[in-house]
Structure formats: structure tokens, C-alpha cells
C-alpha positions as CSV (number, residue, x, y, z in Angstrom):
1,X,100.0,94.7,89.3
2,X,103.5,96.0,90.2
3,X,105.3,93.7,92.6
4,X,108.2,95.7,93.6
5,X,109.6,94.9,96.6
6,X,109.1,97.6,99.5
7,X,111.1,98.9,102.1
8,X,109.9,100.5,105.0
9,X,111.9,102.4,107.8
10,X,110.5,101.2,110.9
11,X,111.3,103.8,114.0
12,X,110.3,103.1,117.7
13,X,110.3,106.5,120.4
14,X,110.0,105.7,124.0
15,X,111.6,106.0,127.6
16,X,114.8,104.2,128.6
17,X,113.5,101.1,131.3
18,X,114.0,102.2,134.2
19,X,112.7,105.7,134.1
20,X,109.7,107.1,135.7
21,X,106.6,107.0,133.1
22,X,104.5,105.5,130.7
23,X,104.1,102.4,130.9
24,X,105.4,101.9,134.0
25,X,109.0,101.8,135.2
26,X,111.2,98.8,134.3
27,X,109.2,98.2,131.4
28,X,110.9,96.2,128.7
29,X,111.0,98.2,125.2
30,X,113.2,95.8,123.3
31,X,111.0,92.9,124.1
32,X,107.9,94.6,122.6
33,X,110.3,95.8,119.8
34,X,111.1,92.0,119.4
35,X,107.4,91.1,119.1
36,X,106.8,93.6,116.4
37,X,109.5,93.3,114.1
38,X,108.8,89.7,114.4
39,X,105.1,89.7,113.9
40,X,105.9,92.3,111.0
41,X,108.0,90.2,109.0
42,X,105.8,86.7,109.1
43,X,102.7,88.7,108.5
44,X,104.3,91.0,104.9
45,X,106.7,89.1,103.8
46,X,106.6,90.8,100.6
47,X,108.0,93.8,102.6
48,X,111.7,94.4,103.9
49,X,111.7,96.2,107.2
50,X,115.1,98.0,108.2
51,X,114.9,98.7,112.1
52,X,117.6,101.0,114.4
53,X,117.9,101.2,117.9
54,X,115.0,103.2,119.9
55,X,114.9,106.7,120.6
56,X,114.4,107.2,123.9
57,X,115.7,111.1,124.3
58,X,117.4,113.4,121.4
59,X,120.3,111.1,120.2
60,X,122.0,113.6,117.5
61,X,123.9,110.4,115.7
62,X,121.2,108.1,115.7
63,X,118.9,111.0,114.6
64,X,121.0,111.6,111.7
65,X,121.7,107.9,110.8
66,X,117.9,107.3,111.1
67,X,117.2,109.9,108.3
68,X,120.4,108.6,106.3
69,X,118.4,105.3,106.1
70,X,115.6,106.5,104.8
71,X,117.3,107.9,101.4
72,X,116.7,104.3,100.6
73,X,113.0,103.8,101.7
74,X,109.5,103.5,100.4
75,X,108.1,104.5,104.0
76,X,107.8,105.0,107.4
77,X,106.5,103.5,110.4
78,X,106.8,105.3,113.7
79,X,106.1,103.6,116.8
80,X,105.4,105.5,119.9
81,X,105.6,103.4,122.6
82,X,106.3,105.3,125.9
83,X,107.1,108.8,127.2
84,X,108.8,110.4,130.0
85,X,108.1,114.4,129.6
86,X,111.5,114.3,127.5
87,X,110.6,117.1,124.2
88,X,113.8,115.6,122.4
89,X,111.8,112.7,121.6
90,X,108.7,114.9,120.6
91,X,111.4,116.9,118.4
92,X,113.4,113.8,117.0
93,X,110.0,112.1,116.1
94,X,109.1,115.3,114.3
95,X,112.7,115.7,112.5
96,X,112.5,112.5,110.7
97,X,108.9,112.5,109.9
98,X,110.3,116.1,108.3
99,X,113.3,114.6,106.7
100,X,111.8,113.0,103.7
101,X,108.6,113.1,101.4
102,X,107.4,109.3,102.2
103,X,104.1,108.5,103.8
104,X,104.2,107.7,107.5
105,X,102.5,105.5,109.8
106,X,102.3,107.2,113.1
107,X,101.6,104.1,115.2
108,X,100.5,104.4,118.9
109,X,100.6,101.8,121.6
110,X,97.8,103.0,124.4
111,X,99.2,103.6,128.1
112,X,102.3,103.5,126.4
113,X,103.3,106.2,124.0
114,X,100.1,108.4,124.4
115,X,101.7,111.7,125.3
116,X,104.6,111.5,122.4
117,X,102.1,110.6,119.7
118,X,99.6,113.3,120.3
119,X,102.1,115.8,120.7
120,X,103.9,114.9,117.6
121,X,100.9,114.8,115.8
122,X,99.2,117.5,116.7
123,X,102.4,119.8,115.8
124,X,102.7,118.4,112.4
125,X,99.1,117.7,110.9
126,X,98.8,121.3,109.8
127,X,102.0,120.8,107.2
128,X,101.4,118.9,104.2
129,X,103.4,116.0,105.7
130,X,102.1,112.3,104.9
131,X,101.5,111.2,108.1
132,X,98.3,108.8,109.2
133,X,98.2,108.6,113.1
134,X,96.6,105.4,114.2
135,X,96.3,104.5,118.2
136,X,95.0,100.7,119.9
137,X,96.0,98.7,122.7
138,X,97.5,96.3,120.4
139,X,99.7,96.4,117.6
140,X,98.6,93.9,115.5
141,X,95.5,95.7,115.1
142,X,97.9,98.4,112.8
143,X,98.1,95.4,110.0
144,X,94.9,97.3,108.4
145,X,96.8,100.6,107.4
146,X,100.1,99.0,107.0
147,X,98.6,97.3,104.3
148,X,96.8,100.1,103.0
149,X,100.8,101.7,103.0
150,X,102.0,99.1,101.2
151,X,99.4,98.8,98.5
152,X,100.1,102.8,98.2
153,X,103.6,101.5,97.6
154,X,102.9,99.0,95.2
155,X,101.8,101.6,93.1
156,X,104.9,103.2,92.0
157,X,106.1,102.1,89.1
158,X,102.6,102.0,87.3
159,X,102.4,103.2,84.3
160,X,99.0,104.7,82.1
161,X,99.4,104.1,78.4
162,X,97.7,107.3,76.9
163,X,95.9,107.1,73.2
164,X,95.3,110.5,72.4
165,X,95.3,112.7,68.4
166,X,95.9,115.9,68.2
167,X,95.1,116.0,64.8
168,X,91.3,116.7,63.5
169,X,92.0,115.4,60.6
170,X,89.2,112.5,59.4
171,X,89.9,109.6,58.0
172,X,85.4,109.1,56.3
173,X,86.7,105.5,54.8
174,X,87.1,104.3,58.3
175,X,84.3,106.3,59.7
176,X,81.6,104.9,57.0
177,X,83.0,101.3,58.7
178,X,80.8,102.1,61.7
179,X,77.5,102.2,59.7
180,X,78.3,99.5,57.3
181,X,77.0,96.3,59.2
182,X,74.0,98.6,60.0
183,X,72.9,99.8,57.2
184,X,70.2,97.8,56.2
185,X,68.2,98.1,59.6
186,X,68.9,101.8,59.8
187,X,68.0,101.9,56.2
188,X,64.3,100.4,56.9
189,X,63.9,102.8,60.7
190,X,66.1,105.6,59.8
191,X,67.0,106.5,56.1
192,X,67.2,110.1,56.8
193,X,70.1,109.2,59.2
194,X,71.7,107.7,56.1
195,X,71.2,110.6,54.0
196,X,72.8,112.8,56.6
197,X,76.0,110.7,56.4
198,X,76.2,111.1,53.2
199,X,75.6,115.0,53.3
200,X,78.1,115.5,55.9
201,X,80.8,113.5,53.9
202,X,80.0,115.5,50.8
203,X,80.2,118.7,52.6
204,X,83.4,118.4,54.2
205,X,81.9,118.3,57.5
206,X,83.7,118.5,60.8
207,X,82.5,116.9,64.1
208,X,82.8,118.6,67.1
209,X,86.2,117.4,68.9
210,X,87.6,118.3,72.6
211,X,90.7,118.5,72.3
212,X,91.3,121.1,74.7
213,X,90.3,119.5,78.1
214,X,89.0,119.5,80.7
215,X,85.7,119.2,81.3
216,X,84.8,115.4,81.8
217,X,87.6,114.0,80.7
218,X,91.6,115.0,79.8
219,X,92.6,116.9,82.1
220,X,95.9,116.0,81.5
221,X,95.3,118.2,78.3
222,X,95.3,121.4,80.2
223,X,99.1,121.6,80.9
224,X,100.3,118.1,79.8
225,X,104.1,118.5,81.0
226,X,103.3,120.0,84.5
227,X,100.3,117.2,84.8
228,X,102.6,114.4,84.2
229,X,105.1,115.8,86.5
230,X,102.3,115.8,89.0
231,X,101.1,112.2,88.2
232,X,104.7,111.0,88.7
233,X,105.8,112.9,92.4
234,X,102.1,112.6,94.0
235,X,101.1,108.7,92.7
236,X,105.1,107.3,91.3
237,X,102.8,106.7,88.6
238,X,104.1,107.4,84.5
239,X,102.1,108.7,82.1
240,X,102.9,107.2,78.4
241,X,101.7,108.4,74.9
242,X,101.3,106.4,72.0
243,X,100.3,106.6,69.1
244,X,96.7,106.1,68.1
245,X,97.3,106.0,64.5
246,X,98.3,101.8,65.2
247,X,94.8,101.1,66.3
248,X,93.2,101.1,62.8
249,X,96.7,99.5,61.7
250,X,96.4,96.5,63.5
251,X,92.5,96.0,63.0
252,X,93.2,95.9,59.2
253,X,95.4,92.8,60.4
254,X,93.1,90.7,62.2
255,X,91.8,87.9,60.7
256,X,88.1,87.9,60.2
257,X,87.7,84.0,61.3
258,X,89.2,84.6,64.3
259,X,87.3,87.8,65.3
260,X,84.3,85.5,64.3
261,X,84.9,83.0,66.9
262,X,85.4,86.2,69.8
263,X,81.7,87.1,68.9
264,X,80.2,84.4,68.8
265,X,81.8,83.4,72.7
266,X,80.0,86.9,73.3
267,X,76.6,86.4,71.6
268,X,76.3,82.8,73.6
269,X,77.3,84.3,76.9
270,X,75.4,87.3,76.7
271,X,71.4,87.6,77.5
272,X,69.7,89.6,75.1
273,X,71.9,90.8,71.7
274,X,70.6,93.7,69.6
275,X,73.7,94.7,67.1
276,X,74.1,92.8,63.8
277,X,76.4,90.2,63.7
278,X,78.7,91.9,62.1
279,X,78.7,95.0,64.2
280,X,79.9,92.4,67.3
281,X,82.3,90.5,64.4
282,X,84.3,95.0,64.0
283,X,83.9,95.0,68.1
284,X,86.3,91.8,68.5
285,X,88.7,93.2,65.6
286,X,88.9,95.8,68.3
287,X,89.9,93.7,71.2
288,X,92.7,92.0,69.3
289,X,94.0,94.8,67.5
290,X,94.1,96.6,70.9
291,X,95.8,93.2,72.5
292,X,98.6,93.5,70.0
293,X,99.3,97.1,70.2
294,X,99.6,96.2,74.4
295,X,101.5,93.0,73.1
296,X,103.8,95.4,71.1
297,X,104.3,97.0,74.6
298,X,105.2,94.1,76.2
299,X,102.2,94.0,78.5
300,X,103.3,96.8,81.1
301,X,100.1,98.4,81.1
302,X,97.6,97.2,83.3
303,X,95.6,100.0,82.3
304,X,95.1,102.2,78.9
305,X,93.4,105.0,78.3
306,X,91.9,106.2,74.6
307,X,90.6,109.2,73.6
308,X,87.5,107.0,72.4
309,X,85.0,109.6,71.5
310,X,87.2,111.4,69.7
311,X,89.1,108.8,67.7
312,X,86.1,107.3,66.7
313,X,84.7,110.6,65.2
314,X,88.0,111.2,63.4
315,X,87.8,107.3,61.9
316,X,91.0,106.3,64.4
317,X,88.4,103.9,65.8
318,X,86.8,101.8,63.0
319,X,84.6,100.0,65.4
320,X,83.2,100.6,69.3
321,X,85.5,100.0,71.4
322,X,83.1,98.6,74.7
323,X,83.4,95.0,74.0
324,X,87.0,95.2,73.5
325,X,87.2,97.1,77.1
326,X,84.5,94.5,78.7
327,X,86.7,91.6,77.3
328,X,90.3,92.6,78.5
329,X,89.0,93.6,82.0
330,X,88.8,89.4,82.1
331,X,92.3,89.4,81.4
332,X,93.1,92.2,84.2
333,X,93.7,94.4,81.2
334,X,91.6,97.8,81.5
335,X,90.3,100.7,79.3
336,X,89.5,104.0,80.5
337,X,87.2,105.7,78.4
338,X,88.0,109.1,76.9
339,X,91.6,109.5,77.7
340,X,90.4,110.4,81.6
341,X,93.6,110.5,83.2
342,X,92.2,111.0,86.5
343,X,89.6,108.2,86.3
344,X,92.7,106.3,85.4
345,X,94.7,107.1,88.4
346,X,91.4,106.8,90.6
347,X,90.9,103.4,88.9
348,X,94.2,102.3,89.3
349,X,94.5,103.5,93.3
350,X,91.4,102.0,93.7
351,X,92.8,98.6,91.8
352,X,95.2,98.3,94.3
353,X,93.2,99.0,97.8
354,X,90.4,96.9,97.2
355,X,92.0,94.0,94.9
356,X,88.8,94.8,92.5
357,X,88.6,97.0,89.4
358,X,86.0,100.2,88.9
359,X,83.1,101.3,86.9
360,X,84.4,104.3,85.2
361,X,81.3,106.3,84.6
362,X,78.8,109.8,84.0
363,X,76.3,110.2,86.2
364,X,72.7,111.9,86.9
365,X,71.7,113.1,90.2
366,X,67.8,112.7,90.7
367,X,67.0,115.3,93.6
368,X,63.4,113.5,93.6
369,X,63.8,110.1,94.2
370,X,67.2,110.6,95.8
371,X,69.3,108.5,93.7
372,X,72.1,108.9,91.5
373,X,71.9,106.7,88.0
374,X,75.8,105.6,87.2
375,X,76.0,104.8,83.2
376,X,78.1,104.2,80.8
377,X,78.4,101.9,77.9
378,X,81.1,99.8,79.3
379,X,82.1,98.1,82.6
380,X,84.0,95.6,83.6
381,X,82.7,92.2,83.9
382,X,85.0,90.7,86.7
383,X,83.4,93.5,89.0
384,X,83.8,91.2,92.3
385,X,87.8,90.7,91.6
386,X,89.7,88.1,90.3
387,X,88.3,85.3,92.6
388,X,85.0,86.3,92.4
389,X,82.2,85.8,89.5
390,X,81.5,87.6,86.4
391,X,78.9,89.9,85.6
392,X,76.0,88.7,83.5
393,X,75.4,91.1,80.2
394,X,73.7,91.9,77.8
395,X,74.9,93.3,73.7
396,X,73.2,96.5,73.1
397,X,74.2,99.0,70.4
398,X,75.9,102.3,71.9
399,X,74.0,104.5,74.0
400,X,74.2,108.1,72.7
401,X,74.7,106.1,69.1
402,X,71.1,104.8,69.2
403,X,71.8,102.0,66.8
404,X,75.2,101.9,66.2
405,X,77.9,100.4,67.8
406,X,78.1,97.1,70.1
407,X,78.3,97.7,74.0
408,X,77.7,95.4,77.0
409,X,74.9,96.2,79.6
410,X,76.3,94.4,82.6
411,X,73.6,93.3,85.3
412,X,74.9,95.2,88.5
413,X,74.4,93.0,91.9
414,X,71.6,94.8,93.7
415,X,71.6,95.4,97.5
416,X,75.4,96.2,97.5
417,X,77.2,98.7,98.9
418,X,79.4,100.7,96.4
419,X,82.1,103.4,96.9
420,X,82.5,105.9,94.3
421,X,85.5,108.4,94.2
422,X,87.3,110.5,92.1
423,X,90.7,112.4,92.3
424,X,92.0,115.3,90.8
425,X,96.0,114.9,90.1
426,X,96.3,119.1,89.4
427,X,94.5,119.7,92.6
428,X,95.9,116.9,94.6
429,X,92.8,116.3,95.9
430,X,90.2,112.9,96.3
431,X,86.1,112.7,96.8
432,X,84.3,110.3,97.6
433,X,81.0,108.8,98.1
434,X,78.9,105.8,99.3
435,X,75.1,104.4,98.4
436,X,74.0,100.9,97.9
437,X,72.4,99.5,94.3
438,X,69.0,99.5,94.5
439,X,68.0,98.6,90.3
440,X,69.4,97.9,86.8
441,X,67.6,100.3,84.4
442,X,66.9,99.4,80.7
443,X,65.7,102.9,79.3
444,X,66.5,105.3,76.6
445,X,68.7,108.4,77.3
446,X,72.4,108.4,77.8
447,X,74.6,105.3,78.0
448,X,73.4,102.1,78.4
449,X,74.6,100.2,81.5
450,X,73.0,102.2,84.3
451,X,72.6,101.7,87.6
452,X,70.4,103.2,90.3
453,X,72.6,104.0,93.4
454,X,70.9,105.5,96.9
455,X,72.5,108.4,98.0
456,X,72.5,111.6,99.6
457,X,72.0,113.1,96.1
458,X,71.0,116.7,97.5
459,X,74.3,116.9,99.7
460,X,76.3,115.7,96.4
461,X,74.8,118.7,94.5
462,X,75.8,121.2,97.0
463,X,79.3,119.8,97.6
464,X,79.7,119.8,93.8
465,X,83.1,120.6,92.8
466,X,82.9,120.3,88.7
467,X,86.0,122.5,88.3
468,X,88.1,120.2,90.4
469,X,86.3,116.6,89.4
470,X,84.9,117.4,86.5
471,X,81.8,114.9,85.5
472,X,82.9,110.9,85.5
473,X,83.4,108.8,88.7
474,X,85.1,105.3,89.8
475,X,82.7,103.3,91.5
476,X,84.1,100.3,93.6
477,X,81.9,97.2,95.0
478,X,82.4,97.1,98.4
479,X,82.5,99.9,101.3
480,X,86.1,100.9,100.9
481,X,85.8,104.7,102.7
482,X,88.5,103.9,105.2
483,X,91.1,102.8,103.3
484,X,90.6,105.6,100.5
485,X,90.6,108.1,103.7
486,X,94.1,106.4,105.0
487,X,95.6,106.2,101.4
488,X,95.1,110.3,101.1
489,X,96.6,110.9,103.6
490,X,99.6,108.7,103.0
491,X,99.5,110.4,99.7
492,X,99.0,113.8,100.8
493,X,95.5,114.7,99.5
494,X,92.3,116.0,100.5
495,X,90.0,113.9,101.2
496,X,86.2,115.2,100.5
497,X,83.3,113.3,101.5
498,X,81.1,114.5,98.6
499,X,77.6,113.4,100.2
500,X,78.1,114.7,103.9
């Protein structure tokens, strides 16, 4: 994760001491100013805080040199703590939330600064400021959202390495590779699958590749310049290309023996293992030709995203790449499937709110039982966090790819409460849902590691926005609603509540 340091603006409004109002006359602002700043720097020490004198009627100078200061800042926390019917502090509170594109904590201190912070709110929640207002009685109970703002600030300076062709161009050599350790068992259960192969190869044949976008995945395909600039004002977050060509270069490299050793640490970990040997042996050539393509780039992606499908119907891919994903998520590494750009930056905003990674995945909504059925064929293993336990799994051959492939059906913790969300950069927009686990299912149809979550599944059909979120979703272990709820706002989205 990205440990820039942060600095936050922090701005107090009130009433000079001994003037008649709230709290009370004589009160003494600079000692509560003293407490804060103090409690502020021994609780975030990661975090510089730059503080000017208080505001306690329209000060043009100090106005000016508060919004000079904050050419330099990652945030801003306003304190409202009093109020004497003055409007210049309503208006100078307004002026510098204005001044700048930062988020904003609008912190309240009740009986204090009741009267400034609602007005100032209430005149400003209309714009497309990014302001979160939060009121208690005491102030350490703000630590929640400040921490949500700095874990919004973190962010910046992420980067998503992108592994996208725009070439259809197929490479069959590397292609055949994915039904070579198969072949016998597909011989004796499937031969006409076989013959097929061979037909297509002989004819030329073409598979069906997306590479216009976006429908589940890509979107950053639609308008790649203008998404990127998107990506980078709304998150501080870069996108990257590369090139996918290196993949297939680097698992030419690998040595065999060590890629042996890889598998067999999978096959003795995992439950029950379905693939070939050598069809796990081609899934850890993956994971270290992708660890030296990331080693190439110095490590400064915490998170990559392929074009999978694609790339392996083009022969860019000359094995699955699930185990590979499964086995860098240990390392804090993490693959998005199918170049999703927006999974990625709902992944990655997620990474940093709840400390744990996501399950990027499709899902079915069953209007009968009222459950939705999260699945794909990878997920990551170290679903609890770093501190917590990994997932127990099982090695099952590709979902949609029946008996090809190698892919790990993790054993989701039942009884859990997940959060499941999705943004859409173009849009500038975030939904989200909550259900709790209520099953692992092992059945045919679709990808393999499914989960059965209960949900409002007849609200999430109506509120369905498949223009704006398109098909996958990030689903998070844990009931994270608030702090996805404070972090669009700090990042000026919409927040939808998909099954409300």
C-alpha cells in the first residue's frame, strides 16, 4: 500500500470568549483547540496536521492565508465549534470548503457549533463539493471518518498495471498448450471436443473477442484517454499499460523444476484436486512468469489487471491464470480478472478501507430463494486480511472450460456478513450491497467458486443499473457500508444502495 505521508488543513470556526452564545460566554476555544490538535497528532501520527488561528467572524487575511495553505494539502478538517449569529463565519466556512477540490471533514462539536455547521452544510450539500458533515458531543468520536479520510488519501499515488491486446491475431501453438496435459482424459470423455480443435485450427477459425467494452468488463475501452483522466482527478489513481506479449515470454523462461515444486505446495494444501498434474505444473509457470513481469516493474503494483479471457483465446495466456492470481493474493499481490478497471478501483478502494482484499466476481440473482450466488474461478485466499487465516480450497479445472484449466474453489466462511460494491469511474458513481453467506455450492454451470449470499435479490433487480455497473462486483468480508458511504462522499460520488 502507498504510504505517503498526508497533510491535512485543520480549520476551527467559532465565537470570540467572551461573546454572548454557544457554548456559553467565557468559553475557552483555544483550550479545546489544544486538546484536539494534541489528541490528533498522538492518535495519526502518520498524518501532518497544519493548524491557523480560529475564525471567529469574517477575517479577510486569515481567510485568504487559510486557502493559500491548502495549495499544499491532501484535506480538510473543519471544526465548528461555536456560534454567535455572526454569517461571516457561515460565509468564511463556506469560502474555503469552495476554495479547493479536497475532501472535507465537516466536524461538529454539539451545544457548541450547532448553528454554523448546519447552516454551512445545508447551503453547500447541493454542489458537488466533498464534504462529509459528522456531529457528537465529543471529538474523539470523529477518529472513525478521519481515518476513513486518510485511507481515501492513501490512495493517491496507486497505480493499476493494465494487460490488454488489441490485436486478434492467434498465436494456435500457444493455444494447443491449454489442451496438451488434458488430452488423454478428454480423449477417453470427450474426443469430439478434440476433433473440434483440430477443425477450428484447420479452418482458420476466429474466437469471439471483446475488444470493444463495456459490458462486464473494460470499460476503460470505451474512451481510454478521457477514462484514465477520470481515474486519475476522481481516485489520484494511474492507470498503466503493458504489454501482454511478455507473459508467454517469460513462461517460456521458467524452469519446469521449479514450477514443479509450486504445484506440488498446491496439490498438498488443497482438498480435493481434479486437473492433471501437469495442467497445475502450466498454472505455476503462470504465477512466476507473472512475478517477474511485476519484478521487471519493480513491484509498484499492488494490483494488475489482464485481459484474461481474451488473451487466453488469442494464445497470450498459455495456461489459466487462477492459481497464479490465488497465489500472489498471499503475497498482497492481486489480479483482476478481464482487464475490469472498475473492479480494480473498487477492489483497490475497498483494499484500503477495510485492510482486506475482495472477491471480484459475476453473479446470479435467484428471485425464488432470494439469494444471490457470487462465482468466479478465482478468489483470494487471504480473504480475512493479512493477520487473519487463509481460505481452505480446493483445484478444479475452469468453470465455463469444463475440463480445462486449473482454478481454486475457495471454502467461503458461512454465517458472515459481506459487503459487495461496485463503482463506475465514467459515471462517478458507487453501489453497494450487504447479505450474509449462507452455503458453498459445488454444482455445474458457470464459474466454479460460488457462494450463496442472502439478500434482497428482488430490490437488486429493480435498482439494476447494468449500463452504469455493468455485470461483476467486489465483495468484502465484513459490514463495511459506512465507511464506503463516508469515502463517496469524500470522493464526490453517488452512493446507491442497490438492495433498498
Amino acid at each position: 500500500m502507498n504510504r505517503k505521508q498526508i497533510q491535512i488543513q485543520v480549520v476551527f470556526i467559532g465565537k470570540p470568549q467572551w461573546e454572548a452564545g454557544w457554548p456559553y460566554i467565557g468559553y475557552d476555544n483555544e483550550e479545546l483547540i489544544n486538546n484536539i490538535m494534541e489528541h490528533l497528532t498522538i492518535t495519526f501520527p502518520d498524518i501532518i496536521f497544519h493548524q491557523k488561528d480560529i475564525i471567529t467572524t469574517y477575517n479577510a487575511p486569515l481567510v485568504n492565508n487559510i486557502k493559500n495553505s491548502l495549495e499544499d494539502a491532501d484535506g480538510l478538517i473543519l471544526f465548528t465549534i461555536g456560534h454567535y449569529g455572526d454569517p461571516g463565519i457561515i460565509n468564511a466556512g463556506i469560502e474555503i470548503i469552495e476554495s479547493k477540490d479536497i475532501p472535507c471533514l465537516l466536524a461538529n462539536l454539539v451545544y457548541a457549533g450547532d448553528h454554523t455547521f448546519i447552516k454551512i452544510y445545508t447551503l453547500i450539500k447541493h454542489k458537488k463539493n466533498q464534504v462529509y458533515p459528522i456531529s457528537s458531543q465529543h471529538f474523539k468520536d470523529f477518529d472513525k471518518y478521519i481515518k476513513i479520510l486518510y485511507n481515501i488519501l492513501r490512495l493517491k499515488g496507486e497505480k493499476v498495471f493494465l494487460l490488454a491486446t488489441e490485436s486478434r491475431e492467434m498465436d494456435w501453438d500457444k493455444i494447443l498448450e491449454l489442451f496438451k496435459p488434458e488430452r488423454k482424459k478428454i480423449l477417453q470423455t470427450h474426443p469430439e471436443f478434440i476433433n473440434q480443435i483440430g477443425t477450428m485450427r484447420n479452418d482458420e477459425y476466429e474466437f469471439f473477442t471483446d475488444l470493444e467494452g463495456a459490458d462486464q468488463a473494460h470499460p476503460w475501452r470505451v474512451n481510454p484517454e478521457i477514462y484514465k483522466k477520470q481515474l486519475l482527478e476522481t481516485f489520484g489513481v494511474e492507470l498503466v499499460h503493458g504489454n501482454p506479449d511478455e507473459i508467454a515470454k517469460h513462461y517460456d523462461a521458467v524452469e519446469k523444476e521449479e514450477a514443479e515444486q509450486i504445484a506440488e505446495k498446491w496439490i498438498n494444501e488443497a482438498g480435493e484436486v481434479l486437473p492433471t498434474k501437469d495442467t497445475i505444473i502450466n498454472s505455476a509457470k503462470v504465477y512466476l512468469a507473472l512475478k517477474e513481469l511485476l519484478k521487471e516493474q519493480d513491484y509498484k503494483y499492488s494490483v494488475f489487471t489482464p485481459d484474461c479471457g481474451t488473451l487466453l483465446l488469442l494464445g497470450k495466456f498459455p495456461a489459466y491464470p487462477c492459481m497464479a492470481f490465488f497465489e500472489l493474493s498471499k503475497e498482497n499481490i492481486y489480479g483482476i480478472c478481464e482487464s475490469d478497471t472498475n473492479s480494480a478501483i473498487s477492489f483497490l478502494l475497498g483494499l484500503y478501507l477495510t485492510g482486506r482484499p475482495g472477491y471480484v466476481s459475476n453473479h446470479t440473482l435467484d428471485l425464488v430463494n432470494d439469494r444471490v450466488t457470487y462465482m468466479h474461478c478465482v478468489a483470494p485466499c487471504n480473504y480475512y486480511g493479512e493477520e487473519g487465516k487463509f481460505l481452505n480450497y480446493d483445484i478444479v479445472y475452469h468453470g465455463e472450460s469444463n475440463f480445462l484449466g486449473a482454478s481454486p474453489r475457495v471454502k467461503f466462511p458461512k454465517g458472515e456478513l459481506v459487503t459487495t460494491v461496485k463503482i463506475s469511474v465514467a459515471q462517478r458513481k458507487i453501489a453497494l450491497r450487504q447479505g450474509i453467506i449462507i452455503e458453498n455450492v459445488q454444482e455445474p454451470g458457470g464459474c466454479v467458486a460460488k457462494v450463496w449470499v442472502k439478500d434482497n435479490v428482488k430490490k437488486i433487480l429493480e435498482n439494476y443499473d447494468w449500463e452504469t455497473f455493468g455485470w461483476h462486483r467486489v465483495t468484502f468480508l465484513g459490514d463495511w457500508k459506512e465507511n464506503f458511504e463516508v469515502a463517496a462522499k469524500f470522493l464526490g460520488l453517488e452512493f446507491i444502495q442497490e438492495d433498498q
